[in-house]
Backbone of each chain as ProteinMPNN parsed JSONL, in Angstrom:
{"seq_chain_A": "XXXXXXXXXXXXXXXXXXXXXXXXXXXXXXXXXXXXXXXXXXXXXXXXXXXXXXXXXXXXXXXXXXXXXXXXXXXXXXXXXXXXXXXXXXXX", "coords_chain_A": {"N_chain_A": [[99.928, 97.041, 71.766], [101.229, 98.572, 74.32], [99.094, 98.386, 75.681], [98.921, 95.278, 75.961], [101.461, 94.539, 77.252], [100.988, 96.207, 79.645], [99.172, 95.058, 81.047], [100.432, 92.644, 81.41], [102.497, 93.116, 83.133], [100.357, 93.415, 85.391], [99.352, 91.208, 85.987], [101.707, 89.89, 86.662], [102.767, 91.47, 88.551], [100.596, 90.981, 90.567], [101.171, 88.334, 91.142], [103.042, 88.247, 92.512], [102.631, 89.343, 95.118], [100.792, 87.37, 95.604], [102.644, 85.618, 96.549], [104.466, 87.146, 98.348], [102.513, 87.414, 100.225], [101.76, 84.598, 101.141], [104.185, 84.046, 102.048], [103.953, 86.175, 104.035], [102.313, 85.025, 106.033], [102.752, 82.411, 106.135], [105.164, 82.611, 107.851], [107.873, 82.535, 110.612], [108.689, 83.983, 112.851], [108.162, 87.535, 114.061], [109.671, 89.241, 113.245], [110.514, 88.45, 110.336], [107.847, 88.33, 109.136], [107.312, 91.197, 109.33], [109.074, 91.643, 107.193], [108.099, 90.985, 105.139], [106.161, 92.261, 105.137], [106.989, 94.756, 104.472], [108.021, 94.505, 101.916], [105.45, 93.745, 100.563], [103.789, 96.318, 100.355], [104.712, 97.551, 98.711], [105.057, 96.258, 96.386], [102.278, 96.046, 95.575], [101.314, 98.739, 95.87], [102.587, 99.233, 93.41], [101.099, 97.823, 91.563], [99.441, 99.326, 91.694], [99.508, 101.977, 90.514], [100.2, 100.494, 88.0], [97.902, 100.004, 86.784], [96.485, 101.794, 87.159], [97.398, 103.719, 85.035], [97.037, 101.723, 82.842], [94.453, 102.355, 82.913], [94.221, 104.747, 82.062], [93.045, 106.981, 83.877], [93.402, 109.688, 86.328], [92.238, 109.115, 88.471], [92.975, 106.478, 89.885], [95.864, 106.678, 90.582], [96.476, 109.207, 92.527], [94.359, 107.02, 94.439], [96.614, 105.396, 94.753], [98.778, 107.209, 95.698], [97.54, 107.966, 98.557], [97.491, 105.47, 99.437], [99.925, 104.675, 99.858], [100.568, 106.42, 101.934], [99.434, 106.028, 103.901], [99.972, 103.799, 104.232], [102.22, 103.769, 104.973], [102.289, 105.113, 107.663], [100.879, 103.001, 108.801], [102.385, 100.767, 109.466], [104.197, 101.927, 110.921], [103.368, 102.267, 113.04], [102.526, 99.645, 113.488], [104.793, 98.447, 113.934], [106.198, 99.574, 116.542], [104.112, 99.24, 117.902], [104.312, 96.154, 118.241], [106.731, 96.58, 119.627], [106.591, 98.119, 122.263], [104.982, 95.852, 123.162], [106.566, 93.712, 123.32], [109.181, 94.537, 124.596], [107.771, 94.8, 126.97], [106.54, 92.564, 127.992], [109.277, 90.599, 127.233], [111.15, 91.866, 128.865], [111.541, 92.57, 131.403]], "CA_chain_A": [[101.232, 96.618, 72.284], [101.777, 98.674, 75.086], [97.886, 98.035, 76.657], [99.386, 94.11, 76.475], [103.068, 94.965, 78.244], [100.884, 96.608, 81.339], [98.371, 93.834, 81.306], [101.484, 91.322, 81.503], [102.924, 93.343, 84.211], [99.769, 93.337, 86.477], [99.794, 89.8, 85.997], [103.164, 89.821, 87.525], [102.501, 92.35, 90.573], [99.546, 90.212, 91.812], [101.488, 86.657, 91.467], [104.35, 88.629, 93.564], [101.66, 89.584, 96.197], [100.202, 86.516, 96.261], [103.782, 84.924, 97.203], [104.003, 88.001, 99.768], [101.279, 87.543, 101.091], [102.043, 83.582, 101.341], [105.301, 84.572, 103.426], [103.334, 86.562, 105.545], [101.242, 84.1, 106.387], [103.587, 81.269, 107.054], [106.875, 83.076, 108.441], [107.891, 81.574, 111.909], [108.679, 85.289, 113.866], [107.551, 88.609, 114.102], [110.671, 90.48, 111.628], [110.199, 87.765, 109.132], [106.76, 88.537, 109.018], [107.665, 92.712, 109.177], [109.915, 92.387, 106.229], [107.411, 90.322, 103.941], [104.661, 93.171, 104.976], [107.571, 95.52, 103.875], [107.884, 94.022, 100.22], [103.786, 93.627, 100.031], [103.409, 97.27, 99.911], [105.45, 98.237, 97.516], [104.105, 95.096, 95.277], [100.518, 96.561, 95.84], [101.681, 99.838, 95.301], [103.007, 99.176, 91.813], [100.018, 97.231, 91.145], [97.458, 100.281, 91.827], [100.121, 102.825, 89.368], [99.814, 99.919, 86.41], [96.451, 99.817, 86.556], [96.092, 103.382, 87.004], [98.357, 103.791, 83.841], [96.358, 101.335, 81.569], [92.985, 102.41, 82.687], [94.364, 106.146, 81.289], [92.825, 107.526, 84.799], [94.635, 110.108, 87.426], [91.842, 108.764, 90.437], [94.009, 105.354, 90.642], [97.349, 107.513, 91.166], [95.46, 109.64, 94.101], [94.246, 106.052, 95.972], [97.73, 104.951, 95.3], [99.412, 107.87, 96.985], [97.59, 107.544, 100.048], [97.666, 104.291, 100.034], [101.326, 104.43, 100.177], [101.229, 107.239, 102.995], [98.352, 105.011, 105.265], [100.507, 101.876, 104.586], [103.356, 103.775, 105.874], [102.167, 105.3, 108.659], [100.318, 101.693, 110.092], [103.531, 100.06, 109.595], [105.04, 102.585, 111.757], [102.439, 102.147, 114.366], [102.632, 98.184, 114.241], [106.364, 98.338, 114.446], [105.914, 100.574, 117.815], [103.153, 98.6, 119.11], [105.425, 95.229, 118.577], [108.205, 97.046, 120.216], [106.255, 98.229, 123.569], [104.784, 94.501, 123.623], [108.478, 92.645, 123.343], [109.411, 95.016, 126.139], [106.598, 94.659, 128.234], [107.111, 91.134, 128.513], [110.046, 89.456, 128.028], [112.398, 92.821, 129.043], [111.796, 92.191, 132.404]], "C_chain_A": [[101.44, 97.086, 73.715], [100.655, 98.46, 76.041], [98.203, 96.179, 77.273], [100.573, 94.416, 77.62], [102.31, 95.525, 79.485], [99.92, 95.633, 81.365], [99.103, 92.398, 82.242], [101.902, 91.846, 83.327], [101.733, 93.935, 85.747], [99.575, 92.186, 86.984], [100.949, 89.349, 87.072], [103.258, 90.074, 88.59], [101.385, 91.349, 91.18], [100.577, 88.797, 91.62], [102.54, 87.41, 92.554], [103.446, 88.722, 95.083], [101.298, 88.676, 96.706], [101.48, 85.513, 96.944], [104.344, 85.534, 98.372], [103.44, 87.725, 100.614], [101.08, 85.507, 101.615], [103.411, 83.674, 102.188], [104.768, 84.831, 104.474], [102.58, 85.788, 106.098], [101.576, 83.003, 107.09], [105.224, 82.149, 107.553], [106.549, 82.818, 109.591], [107.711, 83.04, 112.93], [108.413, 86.472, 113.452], [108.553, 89.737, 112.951], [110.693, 89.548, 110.537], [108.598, 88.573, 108.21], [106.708, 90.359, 108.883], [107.842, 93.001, 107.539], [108.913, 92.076, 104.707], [106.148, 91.596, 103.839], [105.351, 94.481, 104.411], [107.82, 95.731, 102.259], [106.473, 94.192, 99.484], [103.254, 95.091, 99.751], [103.285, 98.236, 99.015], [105.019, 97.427, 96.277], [102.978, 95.727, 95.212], [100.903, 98.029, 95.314], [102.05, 100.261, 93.39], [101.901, 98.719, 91.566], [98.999, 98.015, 90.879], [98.325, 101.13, 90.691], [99.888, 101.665, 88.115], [98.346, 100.058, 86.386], [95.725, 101.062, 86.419], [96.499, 103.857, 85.377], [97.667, 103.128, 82.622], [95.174, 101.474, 81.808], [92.793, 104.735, 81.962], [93.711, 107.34, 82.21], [93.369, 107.99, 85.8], [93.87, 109.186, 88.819], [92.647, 108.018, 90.646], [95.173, 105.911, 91.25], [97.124, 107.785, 92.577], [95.554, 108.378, 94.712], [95.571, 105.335, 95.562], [98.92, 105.735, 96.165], [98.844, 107.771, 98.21], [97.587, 106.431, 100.536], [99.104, 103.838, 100.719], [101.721, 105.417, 101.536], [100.254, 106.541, 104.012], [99.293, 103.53, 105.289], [101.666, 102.094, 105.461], [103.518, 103.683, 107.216], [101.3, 103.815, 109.554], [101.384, 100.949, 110.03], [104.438, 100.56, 110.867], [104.211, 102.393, 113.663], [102.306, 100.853, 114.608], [104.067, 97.981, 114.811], [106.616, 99.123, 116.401], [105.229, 99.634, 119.09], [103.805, 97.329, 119.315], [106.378, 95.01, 119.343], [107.505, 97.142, 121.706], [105.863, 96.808, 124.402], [105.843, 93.875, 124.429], [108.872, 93.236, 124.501], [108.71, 94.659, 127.294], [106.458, 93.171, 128.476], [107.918, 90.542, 129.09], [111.465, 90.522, 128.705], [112.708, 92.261, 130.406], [112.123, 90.764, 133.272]], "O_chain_A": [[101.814, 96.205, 74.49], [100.986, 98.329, 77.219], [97.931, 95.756, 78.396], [100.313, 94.475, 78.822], [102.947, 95.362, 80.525], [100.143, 95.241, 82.51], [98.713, 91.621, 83.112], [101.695, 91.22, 84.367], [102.078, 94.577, 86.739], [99.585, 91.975, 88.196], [100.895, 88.601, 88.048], [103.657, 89.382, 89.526], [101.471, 91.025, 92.365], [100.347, 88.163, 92.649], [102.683, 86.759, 93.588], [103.805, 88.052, 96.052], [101.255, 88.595, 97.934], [101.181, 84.706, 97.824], [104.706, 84.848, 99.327], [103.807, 87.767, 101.789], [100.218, 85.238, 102.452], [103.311, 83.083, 103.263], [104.834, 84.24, 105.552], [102.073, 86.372, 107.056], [101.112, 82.586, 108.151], [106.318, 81.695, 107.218], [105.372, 82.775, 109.948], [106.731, 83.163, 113.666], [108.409, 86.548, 112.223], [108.208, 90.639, 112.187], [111.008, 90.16, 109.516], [108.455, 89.111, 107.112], [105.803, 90.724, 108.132], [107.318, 93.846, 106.814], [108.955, 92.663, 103.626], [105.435, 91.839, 102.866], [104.612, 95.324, 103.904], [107.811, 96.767, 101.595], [106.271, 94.585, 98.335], [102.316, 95.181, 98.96], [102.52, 99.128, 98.646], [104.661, 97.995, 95.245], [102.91, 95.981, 94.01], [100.66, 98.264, 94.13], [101.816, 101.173, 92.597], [101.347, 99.698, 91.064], [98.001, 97.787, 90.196], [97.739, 100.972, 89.619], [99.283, 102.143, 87.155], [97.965, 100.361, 85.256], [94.701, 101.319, 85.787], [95.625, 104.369, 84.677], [97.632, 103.709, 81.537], [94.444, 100.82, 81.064], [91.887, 105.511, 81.659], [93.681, 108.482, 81.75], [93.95, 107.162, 86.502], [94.46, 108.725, 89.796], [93.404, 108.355, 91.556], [95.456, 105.616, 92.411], [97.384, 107.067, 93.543], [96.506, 108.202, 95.473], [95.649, 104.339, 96.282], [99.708, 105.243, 96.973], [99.627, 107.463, 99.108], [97.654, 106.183, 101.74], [99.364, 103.061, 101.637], [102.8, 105.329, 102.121], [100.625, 106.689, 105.177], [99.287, 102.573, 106.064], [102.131, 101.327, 106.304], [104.217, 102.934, 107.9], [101.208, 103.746, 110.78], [101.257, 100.123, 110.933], [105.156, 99.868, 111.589], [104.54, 102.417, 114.848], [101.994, 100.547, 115.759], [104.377, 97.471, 115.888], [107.494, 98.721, 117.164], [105.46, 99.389, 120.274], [104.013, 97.093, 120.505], [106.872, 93.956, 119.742], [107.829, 96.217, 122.45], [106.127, 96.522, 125.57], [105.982, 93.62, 125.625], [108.941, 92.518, 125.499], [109.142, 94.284, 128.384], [106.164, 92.901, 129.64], [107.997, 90.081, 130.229], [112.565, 90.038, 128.973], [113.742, 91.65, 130.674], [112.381, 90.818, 134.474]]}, "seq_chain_B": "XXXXXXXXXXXXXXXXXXXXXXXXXXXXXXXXXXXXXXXXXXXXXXXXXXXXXXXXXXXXXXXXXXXXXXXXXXXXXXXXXXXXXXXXXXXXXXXXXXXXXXXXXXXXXXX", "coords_chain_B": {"N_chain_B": [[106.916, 106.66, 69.06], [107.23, 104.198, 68.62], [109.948, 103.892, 69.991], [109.356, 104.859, 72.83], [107.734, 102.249, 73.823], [110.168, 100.795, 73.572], [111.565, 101.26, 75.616], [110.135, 101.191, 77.812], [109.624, 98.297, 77.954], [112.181, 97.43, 78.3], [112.5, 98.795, 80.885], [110.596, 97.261, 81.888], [111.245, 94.345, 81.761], [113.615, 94.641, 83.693], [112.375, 94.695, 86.114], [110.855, 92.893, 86.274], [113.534, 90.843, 86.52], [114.513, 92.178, 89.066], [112.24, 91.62, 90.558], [111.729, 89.089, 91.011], [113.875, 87.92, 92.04], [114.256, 89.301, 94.405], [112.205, 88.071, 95.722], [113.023, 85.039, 95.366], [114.71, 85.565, 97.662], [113.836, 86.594, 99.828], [112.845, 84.158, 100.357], [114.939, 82.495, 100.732], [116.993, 82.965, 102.212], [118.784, 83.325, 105.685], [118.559, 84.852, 108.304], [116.854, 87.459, 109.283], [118.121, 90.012, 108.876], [119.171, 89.231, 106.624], [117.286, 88.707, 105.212], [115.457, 91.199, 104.621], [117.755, 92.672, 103.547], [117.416, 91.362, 101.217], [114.746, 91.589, 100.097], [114.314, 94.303, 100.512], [115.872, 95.833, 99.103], [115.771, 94.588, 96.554], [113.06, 94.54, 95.789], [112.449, 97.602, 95.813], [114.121, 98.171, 94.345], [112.773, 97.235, 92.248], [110.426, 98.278, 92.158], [110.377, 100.905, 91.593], [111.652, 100.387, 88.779], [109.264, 99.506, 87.962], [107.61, 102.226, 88.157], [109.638, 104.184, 86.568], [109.076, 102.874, 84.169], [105.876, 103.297, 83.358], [106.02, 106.104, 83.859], [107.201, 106.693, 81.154], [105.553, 105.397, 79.257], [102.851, 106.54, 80.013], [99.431, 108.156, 79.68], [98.593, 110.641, 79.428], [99.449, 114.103, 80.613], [98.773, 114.985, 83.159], [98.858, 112.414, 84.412], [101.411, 111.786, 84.293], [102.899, 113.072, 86.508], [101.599, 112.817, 88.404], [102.653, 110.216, 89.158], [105.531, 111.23, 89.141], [105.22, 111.928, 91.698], [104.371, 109.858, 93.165], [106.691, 108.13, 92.842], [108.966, 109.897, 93.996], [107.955, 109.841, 96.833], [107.728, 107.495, 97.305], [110.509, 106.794, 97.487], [111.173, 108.121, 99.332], [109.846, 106.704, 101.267], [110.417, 104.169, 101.634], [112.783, 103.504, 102.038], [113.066, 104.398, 104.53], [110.797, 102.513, 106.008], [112.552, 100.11, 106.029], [114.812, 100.752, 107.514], [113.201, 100.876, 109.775], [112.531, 98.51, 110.177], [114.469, 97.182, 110.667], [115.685, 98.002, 112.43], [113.879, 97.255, 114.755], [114.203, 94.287, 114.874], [116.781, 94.225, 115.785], [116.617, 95.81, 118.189], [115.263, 93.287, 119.135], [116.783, 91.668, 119.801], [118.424, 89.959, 118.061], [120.463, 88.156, 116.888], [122.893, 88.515, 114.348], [123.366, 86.171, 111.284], [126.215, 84.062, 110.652], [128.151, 82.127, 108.75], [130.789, 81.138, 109.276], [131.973, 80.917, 112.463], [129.495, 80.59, 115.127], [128.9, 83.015, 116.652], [130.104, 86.123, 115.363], [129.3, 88.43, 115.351], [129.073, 90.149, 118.041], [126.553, 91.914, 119.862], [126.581, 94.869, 121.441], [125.419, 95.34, 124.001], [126.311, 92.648, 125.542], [128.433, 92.667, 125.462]], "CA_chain_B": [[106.432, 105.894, 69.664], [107.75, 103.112, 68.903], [110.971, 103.898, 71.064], [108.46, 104.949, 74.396], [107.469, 100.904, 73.929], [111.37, 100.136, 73.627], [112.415, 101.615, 76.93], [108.897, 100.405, 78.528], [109.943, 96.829, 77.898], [113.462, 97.159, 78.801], [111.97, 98.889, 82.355], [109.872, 96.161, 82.528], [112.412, 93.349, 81.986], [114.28, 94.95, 84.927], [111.337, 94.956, 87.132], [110.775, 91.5, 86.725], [114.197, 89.849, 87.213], [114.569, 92.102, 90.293], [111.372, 91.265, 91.75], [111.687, 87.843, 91.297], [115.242, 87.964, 92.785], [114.127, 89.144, 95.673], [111.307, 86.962, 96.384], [113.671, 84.215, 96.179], [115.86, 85.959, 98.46], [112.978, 86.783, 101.018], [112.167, 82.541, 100.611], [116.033, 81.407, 100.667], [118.223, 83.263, 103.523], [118.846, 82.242, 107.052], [118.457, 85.621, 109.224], [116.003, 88.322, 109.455], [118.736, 91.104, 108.306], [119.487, 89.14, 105.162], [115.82, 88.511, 104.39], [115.782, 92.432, 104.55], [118.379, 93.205, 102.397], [117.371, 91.188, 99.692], [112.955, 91.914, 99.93], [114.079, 95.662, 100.109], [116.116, 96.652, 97.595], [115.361, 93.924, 95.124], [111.608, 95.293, 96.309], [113.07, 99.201, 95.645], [114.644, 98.142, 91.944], [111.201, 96.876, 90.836], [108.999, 99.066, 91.711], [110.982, 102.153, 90.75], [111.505, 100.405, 87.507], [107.558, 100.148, 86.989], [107.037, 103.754, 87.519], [109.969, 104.81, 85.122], [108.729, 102.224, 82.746], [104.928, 103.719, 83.283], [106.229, 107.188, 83.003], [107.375, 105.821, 79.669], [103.933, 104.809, 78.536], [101.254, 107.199, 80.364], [98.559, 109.031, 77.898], [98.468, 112.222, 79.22], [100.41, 114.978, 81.763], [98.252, 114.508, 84.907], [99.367, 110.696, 84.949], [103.089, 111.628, 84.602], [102.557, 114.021, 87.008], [101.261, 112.071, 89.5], [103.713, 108.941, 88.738], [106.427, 111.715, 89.681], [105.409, 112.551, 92.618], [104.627, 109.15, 93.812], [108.189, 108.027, 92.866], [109.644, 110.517, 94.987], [107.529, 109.648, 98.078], [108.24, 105.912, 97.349], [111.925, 106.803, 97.511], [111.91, 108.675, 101.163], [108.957, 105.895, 102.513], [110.744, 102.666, 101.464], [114.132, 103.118, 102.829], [112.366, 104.49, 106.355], [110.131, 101.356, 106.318], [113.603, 98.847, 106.172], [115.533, 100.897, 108.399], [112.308, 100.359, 111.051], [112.405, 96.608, 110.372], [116.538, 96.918, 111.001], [116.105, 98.444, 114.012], [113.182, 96.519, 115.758], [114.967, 93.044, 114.579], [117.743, 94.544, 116.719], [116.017, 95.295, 119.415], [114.231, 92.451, 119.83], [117.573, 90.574, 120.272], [118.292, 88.959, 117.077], [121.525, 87.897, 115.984], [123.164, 88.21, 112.789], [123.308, 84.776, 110.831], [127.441, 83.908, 110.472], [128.519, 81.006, 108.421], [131.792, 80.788, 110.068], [131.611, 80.813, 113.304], [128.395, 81.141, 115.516], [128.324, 84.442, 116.137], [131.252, 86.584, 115.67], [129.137, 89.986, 115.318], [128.234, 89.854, 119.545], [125.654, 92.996, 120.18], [127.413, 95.859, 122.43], [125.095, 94.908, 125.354], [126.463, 91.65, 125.726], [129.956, 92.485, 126.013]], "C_chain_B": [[106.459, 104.49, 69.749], [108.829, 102.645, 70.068], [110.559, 104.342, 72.709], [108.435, 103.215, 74.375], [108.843, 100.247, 74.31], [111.585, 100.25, 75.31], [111.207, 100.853, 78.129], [109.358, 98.659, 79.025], [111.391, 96.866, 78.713], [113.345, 97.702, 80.995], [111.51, 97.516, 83.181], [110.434, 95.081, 82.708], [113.051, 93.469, 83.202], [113.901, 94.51, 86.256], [111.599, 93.323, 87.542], [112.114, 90.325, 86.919], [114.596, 90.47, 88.994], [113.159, 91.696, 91.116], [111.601, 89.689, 92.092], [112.93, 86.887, 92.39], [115.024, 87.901, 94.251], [112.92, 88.748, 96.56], [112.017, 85.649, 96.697], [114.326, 84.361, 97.305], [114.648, 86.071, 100.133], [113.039, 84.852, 101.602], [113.49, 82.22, 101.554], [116.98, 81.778, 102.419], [117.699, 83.448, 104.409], [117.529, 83.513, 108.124], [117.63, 86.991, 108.915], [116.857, 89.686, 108.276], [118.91, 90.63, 106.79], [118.081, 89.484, 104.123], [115.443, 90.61, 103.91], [116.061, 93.049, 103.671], [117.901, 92.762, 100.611], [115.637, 91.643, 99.531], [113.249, 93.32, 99.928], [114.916, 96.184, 99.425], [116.421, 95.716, 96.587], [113.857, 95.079, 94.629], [111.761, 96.792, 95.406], [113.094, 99.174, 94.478], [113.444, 97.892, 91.738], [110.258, 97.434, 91.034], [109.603, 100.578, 91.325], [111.055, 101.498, 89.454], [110.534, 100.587, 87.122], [106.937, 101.119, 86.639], [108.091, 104.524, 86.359], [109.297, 104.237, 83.725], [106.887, 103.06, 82.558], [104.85, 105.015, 82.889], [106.087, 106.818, 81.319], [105.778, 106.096, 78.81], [102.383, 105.317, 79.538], [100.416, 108.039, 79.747], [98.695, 110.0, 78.444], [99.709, 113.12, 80.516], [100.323, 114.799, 82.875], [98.996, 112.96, 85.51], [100.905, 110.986, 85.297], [103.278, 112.483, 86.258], [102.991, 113.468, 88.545], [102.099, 110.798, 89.785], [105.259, 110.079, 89.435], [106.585, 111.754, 90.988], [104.852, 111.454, 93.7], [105.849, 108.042, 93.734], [108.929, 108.512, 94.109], [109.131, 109.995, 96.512], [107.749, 108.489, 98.217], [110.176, 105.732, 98.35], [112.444, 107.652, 98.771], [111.214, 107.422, 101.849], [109.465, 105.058, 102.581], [112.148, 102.329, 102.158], [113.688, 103.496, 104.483], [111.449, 103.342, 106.697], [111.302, 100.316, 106.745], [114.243, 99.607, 107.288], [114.43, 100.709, 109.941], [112.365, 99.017, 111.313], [113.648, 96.106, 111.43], [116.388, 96.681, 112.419], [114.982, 97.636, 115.288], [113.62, 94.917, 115.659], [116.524, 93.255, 115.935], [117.25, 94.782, 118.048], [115.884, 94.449, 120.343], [115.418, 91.288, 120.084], [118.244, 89.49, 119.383], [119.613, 88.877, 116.203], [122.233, 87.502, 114.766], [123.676, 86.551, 112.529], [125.246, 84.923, 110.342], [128.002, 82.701, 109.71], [129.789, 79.999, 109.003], [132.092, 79.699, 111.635], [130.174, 80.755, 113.95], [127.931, 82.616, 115.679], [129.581, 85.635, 116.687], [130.497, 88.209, 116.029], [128.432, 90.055, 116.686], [127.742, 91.226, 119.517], [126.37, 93.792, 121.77], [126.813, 95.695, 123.708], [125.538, 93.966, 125.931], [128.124, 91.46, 125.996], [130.305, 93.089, 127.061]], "O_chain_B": [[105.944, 103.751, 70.588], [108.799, 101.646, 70.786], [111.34, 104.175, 73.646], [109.345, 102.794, 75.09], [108.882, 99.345, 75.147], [111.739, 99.277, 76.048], [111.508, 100.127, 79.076], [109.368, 98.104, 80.124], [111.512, 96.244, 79.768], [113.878, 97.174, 81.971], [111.762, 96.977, 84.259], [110.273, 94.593, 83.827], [113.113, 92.446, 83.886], [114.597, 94.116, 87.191], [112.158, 92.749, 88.477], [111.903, 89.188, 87.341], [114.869, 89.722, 89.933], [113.202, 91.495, 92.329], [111.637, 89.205, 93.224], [112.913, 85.862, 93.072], [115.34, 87.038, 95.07], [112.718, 89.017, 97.745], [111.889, 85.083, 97.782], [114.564, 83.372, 97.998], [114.884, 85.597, 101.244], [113.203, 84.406, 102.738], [113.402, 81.826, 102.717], [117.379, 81.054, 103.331], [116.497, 83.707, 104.479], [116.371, 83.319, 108.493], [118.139, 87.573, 107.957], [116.375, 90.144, 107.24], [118.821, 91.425, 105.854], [117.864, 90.061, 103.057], [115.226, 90.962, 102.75], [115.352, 93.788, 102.988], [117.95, 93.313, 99.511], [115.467, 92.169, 98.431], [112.391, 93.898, 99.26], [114.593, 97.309, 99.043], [117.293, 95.985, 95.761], [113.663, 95.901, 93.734], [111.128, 96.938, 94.36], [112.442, 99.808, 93.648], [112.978, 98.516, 90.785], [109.235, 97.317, 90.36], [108.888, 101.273, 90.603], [110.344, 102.149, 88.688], [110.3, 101.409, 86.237], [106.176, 101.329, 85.695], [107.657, 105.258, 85.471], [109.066, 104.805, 82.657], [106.7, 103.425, 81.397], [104.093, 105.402, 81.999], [105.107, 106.726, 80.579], [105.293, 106.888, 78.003], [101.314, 104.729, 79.699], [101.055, 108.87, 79.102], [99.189, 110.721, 77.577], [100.635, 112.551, 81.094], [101.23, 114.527, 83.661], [99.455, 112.613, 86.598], [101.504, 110.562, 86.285], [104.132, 111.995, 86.998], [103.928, 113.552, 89.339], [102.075, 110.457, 90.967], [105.988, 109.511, 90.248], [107.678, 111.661, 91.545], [104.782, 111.776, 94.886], [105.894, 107.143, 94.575], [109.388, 107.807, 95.008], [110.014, 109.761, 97.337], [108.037, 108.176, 99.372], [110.694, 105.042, 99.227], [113.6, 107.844, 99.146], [111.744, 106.982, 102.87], [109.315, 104.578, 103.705], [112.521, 101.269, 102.661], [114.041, 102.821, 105.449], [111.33, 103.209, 107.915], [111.09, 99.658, 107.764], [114.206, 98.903, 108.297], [114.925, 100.437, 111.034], [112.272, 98.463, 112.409], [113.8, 95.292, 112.34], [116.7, 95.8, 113.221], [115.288, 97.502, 116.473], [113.232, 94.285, 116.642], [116.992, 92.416, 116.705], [117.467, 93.986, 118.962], [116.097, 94.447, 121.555], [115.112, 90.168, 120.493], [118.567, 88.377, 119.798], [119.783, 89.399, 115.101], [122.187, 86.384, 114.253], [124.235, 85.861, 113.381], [125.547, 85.922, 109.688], [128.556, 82.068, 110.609], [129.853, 78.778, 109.146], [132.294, 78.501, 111.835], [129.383, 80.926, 113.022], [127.014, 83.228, 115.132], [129.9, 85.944, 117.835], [131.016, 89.016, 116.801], [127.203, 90.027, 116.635], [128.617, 91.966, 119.067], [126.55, 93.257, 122.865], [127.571, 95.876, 124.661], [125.325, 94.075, 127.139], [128.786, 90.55, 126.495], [131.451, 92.964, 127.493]]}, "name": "protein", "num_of_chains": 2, "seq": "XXXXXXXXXXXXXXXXXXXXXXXXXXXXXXXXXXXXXXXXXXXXXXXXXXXXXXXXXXXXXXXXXXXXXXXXXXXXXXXXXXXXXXXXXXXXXXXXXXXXXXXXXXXXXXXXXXXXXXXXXXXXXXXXXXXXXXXXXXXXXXXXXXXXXXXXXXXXXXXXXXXXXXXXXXXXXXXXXXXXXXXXXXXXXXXXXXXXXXXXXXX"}
């Protein structure tokens, strides 16, 4: 019963991802495209804890915490590098 | 152990009408800030539900463990990820969507 119920719900996290990840892909501007890479992590994120959870193994946990502290920190560094761009263009 | 399965399901139910919620919500609204609001804390509700619901249903201590303590880090990284989006959407010049009028909320530089 409950090896089905996390089966179902990995099922679920990747169709969400793959509709994520279909946003990101077609969105017209650059914070469209931010907010969809904002949702995709956290989708992915849940995705590596179920799987961690029904394979009854801590390693998955582990590469899902750093995955969640490397996804943060390059988010923080595209958001930055976006920002110096947009300036460096059209500021002036 | 039957009632770990109960609360599992009822987590999981959660999960999935907010995720789905706010995938429509990412698809459907106009302006950057809305798209926002609804992809991050629809986003927020469903994946915090999966780890209470996983708590719920993990075989041993190490898993809960570890499920705790990436909860918590979820729950400082995810609201500092949207408030970065907020604020470079602002930045970059981008006016809130108004149904009313065009745009009643004018940006303090502009006045």
């Amino acid at each position: 019963m409950s090896a089905m119920l996390l089966q179902w719900m990995q099922w679920f996290q990747l169709f969400c991802a793959v509709v994520c990840s279909i946003r990101l892909i077609t969105a017209k501007t650059a914070s469209d495209r931010l907010v969809a890479l904002n949702v995709l992590a956290g989708v992915v994120l849940a995705l590596l804890v179920l799987r961690g959870v029904s394979q009854g193994r801590s390693i998955y946990l582990d590469v899902a915490l750093v995955y969640d502290i490397f996804g943060f920190l390059g988010f923080l560094a595209i958001a930055r590098f976006l920002k110096d761009r947009m300036t460096g263009d059209g500021g002036e | 152990m039957i009632i770990k399965e109960i609360f599992a399901i009822l987590f999981f139910a959660l999960s999935c009408i907010f995720g789905i919620a706010g995938l429509i919500g990412m698809f459907r609204f106009h302006d950057p800030y809305s798209k926002l609001q609804a992809g991050s804390l629809c986003g927020t509700t469903s994946v915090f539900s999966v780890f209470l619901g996983a708590i719920f249903l993990s075989p041993n201590t190490a898993v809960t463990g570890r499920l705790i303590i990436i909860a918590i880090f979820f729950l400082i990284s995810a609201p500092t990820g949207s408030h970065i989006v907020a604020r470079f959407a602002w930045n970059a010049g981008i006016i809130p969507w108004n149904p009313n009028k065009n745009n009643t909320f004018s940006r303090k530089e502009d006045e």
